[in-house]
Every structure is written in C-alpha cells, then in structure tokens.
C-alpha positions as CSV (number, residue, x, y, z in Angstrom):
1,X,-6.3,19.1,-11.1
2,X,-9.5,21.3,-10.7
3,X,-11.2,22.5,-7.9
4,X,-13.9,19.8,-8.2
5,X,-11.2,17.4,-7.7
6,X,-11.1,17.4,-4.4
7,X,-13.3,17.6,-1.5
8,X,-13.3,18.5,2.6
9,X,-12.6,15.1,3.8
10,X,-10.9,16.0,7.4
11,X,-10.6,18.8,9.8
12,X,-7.8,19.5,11.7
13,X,-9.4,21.3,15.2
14,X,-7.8,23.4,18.0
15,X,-10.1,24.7,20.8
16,X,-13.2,23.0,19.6
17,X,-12.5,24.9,15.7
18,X,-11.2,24.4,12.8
19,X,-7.9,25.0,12.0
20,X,-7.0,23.5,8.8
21,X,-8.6,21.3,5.9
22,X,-7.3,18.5,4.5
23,X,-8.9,17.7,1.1
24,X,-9.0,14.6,-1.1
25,X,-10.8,12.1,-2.9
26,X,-12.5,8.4,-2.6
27,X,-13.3,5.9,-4.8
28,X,-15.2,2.3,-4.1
29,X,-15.5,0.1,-6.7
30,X,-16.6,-3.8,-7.0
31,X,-15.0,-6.4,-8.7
32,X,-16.8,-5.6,-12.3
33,X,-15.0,-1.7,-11.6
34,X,-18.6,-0.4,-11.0
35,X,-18.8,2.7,-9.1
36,X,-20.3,2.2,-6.1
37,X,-19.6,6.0,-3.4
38,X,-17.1,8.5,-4.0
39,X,-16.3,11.5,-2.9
40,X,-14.6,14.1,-5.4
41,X,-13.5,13.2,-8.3
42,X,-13.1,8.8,-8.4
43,X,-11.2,9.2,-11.9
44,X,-8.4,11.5,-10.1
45,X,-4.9,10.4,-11.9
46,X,-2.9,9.5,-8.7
47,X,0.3,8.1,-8.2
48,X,-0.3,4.8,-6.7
49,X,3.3,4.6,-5.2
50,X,3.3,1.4,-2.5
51,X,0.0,0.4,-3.0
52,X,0.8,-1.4,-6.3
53,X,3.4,-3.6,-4.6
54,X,1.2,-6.6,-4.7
55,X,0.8,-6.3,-8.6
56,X,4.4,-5.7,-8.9
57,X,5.1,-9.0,-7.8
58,X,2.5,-10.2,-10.1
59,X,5.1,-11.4,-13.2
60,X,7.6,-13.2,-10.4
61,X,4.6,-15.2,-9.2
62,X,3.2,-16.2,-12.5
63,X,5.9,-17.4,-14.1
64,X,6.5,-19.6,-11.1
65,X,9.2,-17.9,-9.1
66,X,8.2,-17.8,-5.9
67,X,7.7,-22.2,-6.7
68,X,11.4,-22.1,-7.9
69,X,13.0,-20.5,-5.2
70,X,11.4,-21.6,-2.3
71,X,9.5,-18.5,-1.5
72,X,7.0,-19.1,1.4
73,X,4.0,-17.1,2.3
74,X,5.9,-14.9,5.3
75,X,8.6,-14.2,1.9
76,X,5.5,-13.4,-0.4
77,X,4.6,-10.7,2.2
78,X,7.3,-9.2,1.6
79,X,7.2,-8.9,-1.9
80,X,4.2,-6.4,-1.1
81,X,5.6,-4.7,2.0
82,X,6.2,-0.8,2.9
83,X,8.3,-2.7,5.8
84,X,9.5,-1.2,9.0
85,X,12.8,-2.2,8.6
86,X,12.6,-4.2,12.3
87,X,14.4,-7.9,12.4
88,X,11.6,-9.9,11.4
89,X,11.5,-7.6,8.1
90,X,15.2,-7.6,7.4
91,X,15.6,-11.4,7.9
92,X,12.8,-12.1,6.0
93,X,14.5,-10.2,3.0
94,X,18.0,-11.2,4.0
95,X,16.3,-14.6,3.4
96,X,14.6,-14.0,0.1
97,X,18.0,-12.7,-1.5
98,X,20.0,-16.1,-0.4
99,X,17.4,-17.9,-1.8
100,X,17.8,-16.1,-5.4
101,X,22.0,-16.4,-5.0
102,X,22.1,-12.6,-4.3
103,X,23.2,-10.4,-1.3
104,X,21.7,-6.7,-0.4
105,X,24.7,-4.9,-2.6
106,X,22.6,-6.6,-5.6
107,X,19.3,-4.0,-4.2
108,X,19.0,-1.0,-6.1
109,X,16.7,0.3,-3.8
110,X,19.1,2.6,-1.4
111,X,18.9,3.1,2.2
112,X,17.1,4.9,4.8
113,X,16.2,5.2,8.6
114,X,14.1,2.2,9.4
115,X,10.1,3.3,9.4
116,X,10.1,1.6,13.0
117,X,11.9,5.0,14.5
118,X,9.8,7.6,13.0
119,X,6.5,5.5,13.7
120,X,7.5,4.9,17.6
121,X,8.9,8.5,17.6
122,X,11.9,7.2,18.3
123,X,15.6,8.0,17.3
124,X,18.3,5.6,16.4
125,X,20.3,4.6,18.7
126,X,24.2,6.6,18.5
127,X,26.6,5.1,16.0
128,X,23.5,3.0,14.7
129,X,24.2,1.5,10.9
130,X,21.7,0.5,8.6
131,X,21.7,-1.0,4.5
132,X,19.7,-1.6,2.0
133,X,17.6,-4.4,4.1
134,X,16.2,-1.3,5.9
135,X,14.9,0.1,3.0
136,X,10.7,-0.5,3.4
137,X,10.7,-1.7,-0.1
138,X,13.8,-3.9,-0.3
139,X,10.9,-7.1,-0.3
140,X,9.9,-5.9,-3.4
141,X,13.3,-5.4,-4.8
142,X,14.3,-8.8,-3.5
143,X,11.4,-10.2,-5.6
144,X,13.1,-8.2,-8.7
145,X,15.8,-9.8,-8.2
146,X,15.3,-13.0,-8.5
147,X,12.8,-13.0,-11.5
148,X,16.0,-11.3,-13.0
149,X,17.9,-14.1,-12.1
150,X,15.1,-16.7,-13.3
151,X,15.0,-15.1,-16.7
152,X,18.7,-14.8,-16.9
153,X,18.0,-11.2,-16.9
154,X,20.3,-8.2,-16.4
155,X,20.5,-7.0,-12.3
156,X,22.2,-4.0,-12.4
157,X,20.0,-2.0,-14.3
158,X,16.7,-3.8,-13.1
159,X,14.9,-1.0,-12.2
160,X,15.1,1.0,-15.4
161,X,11.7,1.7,-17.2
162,X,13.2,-0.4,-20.5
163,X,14.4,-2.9,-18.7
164,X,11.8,-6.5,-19.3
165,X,10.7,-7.0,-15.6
166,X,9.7,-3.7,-15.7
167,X,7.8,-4.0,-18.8
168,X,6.4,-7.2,-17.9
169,X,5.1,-5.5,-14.6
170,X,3.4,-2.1,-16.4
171,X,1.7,-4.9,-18.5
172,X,0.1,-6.9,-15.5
173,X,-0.7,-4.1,-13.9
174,X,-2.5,-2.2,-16.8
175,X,-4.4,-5.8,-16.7
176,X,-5.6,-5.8,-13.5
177,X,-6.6,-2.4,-13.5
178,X,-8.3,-2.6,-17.6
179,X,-6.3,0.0,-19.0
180,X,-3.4,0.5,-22.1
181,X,0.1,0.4,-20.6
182,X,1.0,3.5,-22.3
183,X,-2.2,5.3,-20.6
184,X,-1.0,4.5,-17.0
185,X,1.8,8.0,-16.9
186,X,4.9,6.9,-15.1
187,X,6.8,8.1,-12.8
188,X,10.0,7.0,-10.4
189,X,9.4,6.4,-6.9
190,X,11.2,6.8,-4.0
191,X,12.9,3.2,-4.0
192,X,14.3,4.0,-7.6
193,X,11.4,1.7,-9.3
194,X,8.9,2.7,-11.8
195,X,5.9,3.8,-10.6
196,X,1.9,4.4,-12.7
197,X,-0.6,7.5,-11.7
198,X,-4.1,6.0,-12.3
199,X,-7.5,6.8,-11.9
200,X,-8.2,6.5,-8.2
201,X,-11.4,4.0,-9.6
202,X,-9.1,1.7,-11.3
203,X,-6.8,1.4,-8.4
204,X,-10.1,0.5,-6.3
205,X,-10.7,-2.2,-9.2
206,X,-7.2,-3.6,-8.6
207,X,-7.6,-4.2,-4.8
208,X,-11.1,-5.9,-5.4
209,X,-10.0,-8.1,-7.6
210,X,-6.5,-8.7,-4.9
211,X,-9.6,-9.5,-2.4
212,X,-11.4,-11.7,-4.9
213,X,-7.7,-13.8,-4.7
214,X,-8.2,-17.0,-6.5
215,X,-11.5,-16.3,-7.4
216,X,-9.9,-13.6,-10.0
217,X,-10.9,-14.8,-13.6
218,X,-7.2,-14.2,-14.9
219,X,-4.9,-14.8,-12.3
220,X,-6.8,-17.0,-10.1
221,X,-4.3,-19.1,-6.9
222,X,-1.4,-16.0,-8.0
223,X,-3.8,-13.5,-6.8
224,X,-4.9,-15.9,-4.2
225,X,-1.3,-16.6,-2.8
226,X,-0.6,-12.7,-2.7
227,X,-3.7,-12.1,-0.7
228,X,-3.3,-15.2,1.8
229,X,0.5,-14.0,2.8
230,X,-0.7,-10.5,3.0
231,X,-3.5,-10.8,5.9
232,X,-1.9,-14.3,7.1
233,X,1.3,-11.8,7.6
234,X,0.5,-8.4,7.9
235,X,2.8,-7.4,10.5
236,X,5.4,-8.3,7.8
237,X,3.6,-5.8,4.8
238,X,3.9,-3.0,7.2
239,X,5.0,-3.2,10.7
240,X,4.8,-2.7,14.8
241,X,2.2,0.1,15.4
242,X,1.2,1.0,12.0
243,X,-2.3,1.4,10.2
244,X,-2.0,-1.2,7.5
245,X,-1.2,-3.7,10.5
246,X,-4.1,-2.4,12.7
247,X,-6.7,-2.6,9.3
248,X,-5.8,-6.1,8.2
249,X,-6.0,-7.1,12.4
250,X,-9.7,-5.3,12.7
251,X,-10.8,-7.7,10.0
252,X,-8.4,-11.2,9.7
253,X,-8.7,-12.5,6.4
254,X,-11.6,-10.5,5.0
255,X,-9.5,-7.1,4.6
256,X,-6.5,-6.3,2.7
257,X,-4.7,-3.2,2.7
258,X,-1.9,-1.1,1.6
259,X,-0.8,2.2,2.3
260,X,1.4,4.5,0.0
261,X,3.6,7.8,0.0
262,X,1.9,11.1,-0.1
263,X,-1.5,9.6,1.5
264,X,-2.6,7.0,-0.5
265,X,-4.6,4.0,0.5
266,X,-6.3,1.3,-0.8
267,X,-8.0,-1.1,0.8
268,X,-10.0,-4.5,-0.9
269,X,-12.9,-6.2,1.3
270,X,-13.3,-9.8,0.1
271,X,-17.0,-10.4,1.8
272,X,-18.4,-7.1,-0.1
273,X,-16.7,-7.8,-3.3
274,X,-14.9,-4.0,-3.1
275,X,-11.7,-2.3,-3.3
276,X,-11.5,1.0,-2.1
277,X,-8.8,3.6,-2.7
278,X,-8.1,7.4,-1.0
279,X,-6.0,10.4,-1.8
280,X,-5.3,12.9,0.6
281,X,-4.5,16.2,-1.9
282,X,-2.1,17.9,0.2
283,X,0.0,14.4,0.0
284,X,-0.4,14.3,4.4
285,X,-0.7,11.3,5.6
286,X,-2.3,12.3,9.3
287,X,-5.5,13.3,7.3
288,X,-5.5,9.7,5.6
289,X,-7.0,7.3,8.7
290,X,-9.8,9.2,9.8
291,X,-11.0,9.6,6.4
292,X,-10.4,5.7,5.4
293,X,-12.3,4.5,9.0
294,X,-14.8,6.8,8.1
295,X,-15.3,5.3,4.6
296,X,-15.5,1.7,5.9
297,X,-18.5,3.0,8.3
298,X,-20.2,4.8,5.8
299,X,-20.1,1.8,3.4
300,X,-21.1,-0.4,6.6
301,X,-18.2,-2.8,6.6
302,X,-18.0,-2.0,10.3
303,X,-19.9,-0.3,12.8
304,X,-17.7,1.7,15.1
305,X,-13.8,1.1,15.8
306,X,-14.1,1.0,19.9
307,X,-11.9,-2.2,21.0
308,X,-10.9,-2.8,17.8
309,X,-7.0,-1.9,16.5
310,X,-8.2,0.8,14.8
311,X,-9.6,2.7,17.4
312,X,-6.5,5.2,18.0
313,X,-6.7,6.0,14.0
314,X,-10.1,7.3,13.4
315,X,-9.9,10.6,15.5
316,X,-6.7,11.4,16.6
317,X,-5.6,13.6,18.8
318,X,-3.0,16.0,18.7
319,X,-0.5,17.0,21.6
320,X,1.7,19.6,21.9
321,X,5.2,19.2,22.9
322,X,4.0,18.9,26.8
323,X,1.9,16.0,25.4
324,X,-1.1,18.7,26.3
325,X,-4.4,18.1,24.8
326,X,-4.9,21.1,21.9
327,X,-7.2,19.5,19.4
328,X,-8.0,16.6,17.0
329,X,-9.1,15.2,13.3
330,X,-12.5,14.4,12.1
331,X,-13.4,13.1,9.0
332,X,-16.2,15.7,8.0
333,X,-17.7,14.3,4.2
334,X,-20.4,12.0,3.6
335,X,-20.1,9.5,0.6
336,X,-22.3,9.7,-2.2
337,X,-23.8,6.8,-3.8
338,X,-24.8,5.6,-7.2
C-alpha cells in the first residue's frame, strides 16, 4: 500500500464539517477488462472476501451439480449469498444439504449471530439458539458440500487450501478474472474457506462477465444460471433491509451485486457491459454506499436515487443515541476517465 493508493472518497460531517475521511479506491471495467474510471489505484491487491461467492460456486455448476441434485434457482442464490440468517435463508440451506444427503454438522463454516439483528439493530431474543444455518455463508458451504459428495470427495476437510474443490475453485476463478492461480495471494476468510486478494480491476472484470451471464464466451448458461437466481432472488443473496437487496431492486435484472467483509463491493451492469468494484481502506463499511451510488451516477447508470431503494444509502445520516440529528456522509471524489 502507498499513499497514491487511495483516495478521499467520503466524508463523515458533524455541524456542517468534516469530521473524518474515509479513503479508498474504484475500479470499472467492461467485459474485455478495459479500464474505463477509477479512482486511486484500480490494480489495488484486495481481498475479495464475499464478493467471489458466485465464482466459487462456479466448479459445482459446471460439472452439473446443481442438475444432479435438484438445485433450483432460489438454492443457486444461495450458493452466492452473504445471508441474513432469517427463515427463508436457513430453509433454503437446510434444503440444499437434504438434497446432497448431508445435515448442518457436515458445515465447516461455524456459527454466528444472524446478520438480520445487527442490520435491524436488533438483539436476539433471551435464551435464543442458533447453528451453523445462521452462518451468512452456510449457502456456499452447502454448495461445497455436495460437489464433495458428487466427486466422492473428502467432507471433513473440504475447506482446506489442498483439498480438490478448493483447487478446482482458485482455477475458475483465476479464469474469469485472466490471471495465474498462483498470482491471486490467498488468504482464509471468516467462514474458514479460502479466500484470493486481486487487483480491484480484475475483480471488476469478473462481475462484467457474471452480468454478461450466458453471453460469457467460456462459461456461457453457468454464468447465466448464477446471474438469473441472483437478481430473480436477491432477498435470498443478502437479506431484509440490506444494500445488496436495495441495488439489485433499483435495477431488476440489469444489476447484480455483492457486498464483502471489510468494505468491499462489486457490482456488474449487464446493459453497459461493466463490472465495477470498491474498497473502502479503512475496511468501514458505512463509507461503502455513498461512494458506490455515487459511482453508478457518475458513470450515468442512474440519475438520482429519490423513490428508489437506494435512496436511504447514498447520504446517510447519523444520530446520536437520542436519535438527534448530528451529521452525515457524502461521497466527495469525482471519477476519472480514460
């Protein structure tokens, strides 16, 4: 990381000042990986964490998994989710696992505090329980699973880095995104999987080609199924009141999008042919919707986000603990093009 890394992409205010900057980076791509805007450095290595999801499931659907089990497009959303661990999510999963012959003590994913709670700043109720289902990546894991169980592949140790599904998933990965496996650096993410830093321009490329869906020159109705259950379902990839819900709603079936841990996002925009992907430096995840809505203006896929779903992201407010009024964000860079 340098200093020309990054750039001022939001403000935090109080009183009509600034108060703190968040800084980051932006990179929009089309389907050829062309540079099209940035902002900082488009070639930062970042840790994609959730966003690659939808390539992760890219071996299970391409050797015909999701065809032998019975998978159906609400199940292939869930392969790609960062779920919020409500009913609809842990059925859904609870669903996938029958389907493979497994149960949730087969998920090597570990549990957690549903997302719904901390997104409805909300606390669970007392004496609450939760499991693996809860975990917002046990989709994903449930989609491990069974091509584990399709190639008669070891599932205890499924998410180990030497393990074949998770070689077979750097290598479809490294395809989509046109680099070497062994130059995407790896790391283990939250959920216990593998996870690739890449150059935020490359993750672009991956989401415009994920738009593109069966129109992708390699893996043409896979890429197409994955996009179709993502913006047919996207209350099942994230969840009730969240931002990749509200982005897929603002534009049905034209944008997909993905958020990830320590503000990442990528977004792909079928009718422009783009993918574009955002890191917030600092890793905070308030800064990372006001800069994305600001992108999507900027690039003129919309004109302003008043009655749409986004509205509430693109300058928030902040509240104290009286729910008093003290200040806001603003996305303060302009895009530069090429």
């Amino acid at each position: 990381m340098t200093d020309a890394s990054f750039v001022p992409l939001v403000e935090a205010t109080r009183g009509g000042h600034t108060e703190s900057i968040h800084h980051g980076a932006v990179a929009v791509v089309n389907a050829r990986g062309e540079l099209l805007y940035h902002a900082g450095d488009p070639d930062f290595l970042t840790f994609t964490r959730s966003t690659i999801k939808p390539f992760q499931a890219l071996p299970f659907l391409q050797d015909g998994g999701h065809e032998k089990f019975g998978f159906e497009s609400r199940e292939l959303a869930l392969l790609c989710a960062s779920h919020s661990g409500e009913a609809m999510h842990t059925e859904t999963v609870e669903r996938m696992l029958r389907k493979a012959g497994c149960d949730e003590h087969h998920l090597r994913c570990g549990c957690h505090v549903p997302l719904y709670y901390p997104t409805h700043d909300k606390a669970p109720d007392a004496g609450a329980s939760f499991n693996q289902l809860h975990n917002n990546c046990s989709g994903k894991h449930a989609g491990f699973l069974a091509w584990c169980i399709q190639h008669g592949k070891p599932l205890d140790n499924y998410v180990e880095p030497a393990h074949p599904l998770q070689q077979s998933v750097r290598q479809s990965l490294a395809e989509v995104t046109g680099l070497a496996p062994d130059a995407m650096p790896m790391g283990i993410d939250g959920c216990s999987a593998p996870n690739f830093a890449l150059p935020l321009s490359r993750l672009a490329l991956a989401y415009s080609r994920l738009a593109q869906g069966d129109r992708d020159p390699v893996y043409g109705s896979v890429m197409g199924d994955l996009f179709d259950a993502m913006t047919g379902h996207p209350e099942l990839v994230s969840g009730s009141g969240r931002s990749d819900l509200a982005f897929m709603q603002t534009a049905p079936g034209d944008w997909v999008a993905k958020i990830g841990a320590e503000a990442v996002q990528a977004i792909g925009i079928r009718s422009m042919g783009i993918g574009i992907a955002i890191k917030i430096a600092d890793g905070n995840t308030r800064a990372l919707l006001p800069a994305a809505v600001a992108v999507l203006k900027q690039i003129g896929a919309i004109d302003g986000v008043d009655d749409t779903p986004l509205a509430s992201w693109a300058s928030p407010q902040i509240n104290n603990c009286r729910g008093v009024h003290t200040g806001g964000l603003r996305a303060v860079f302009t895009l530069a093009g090429h």
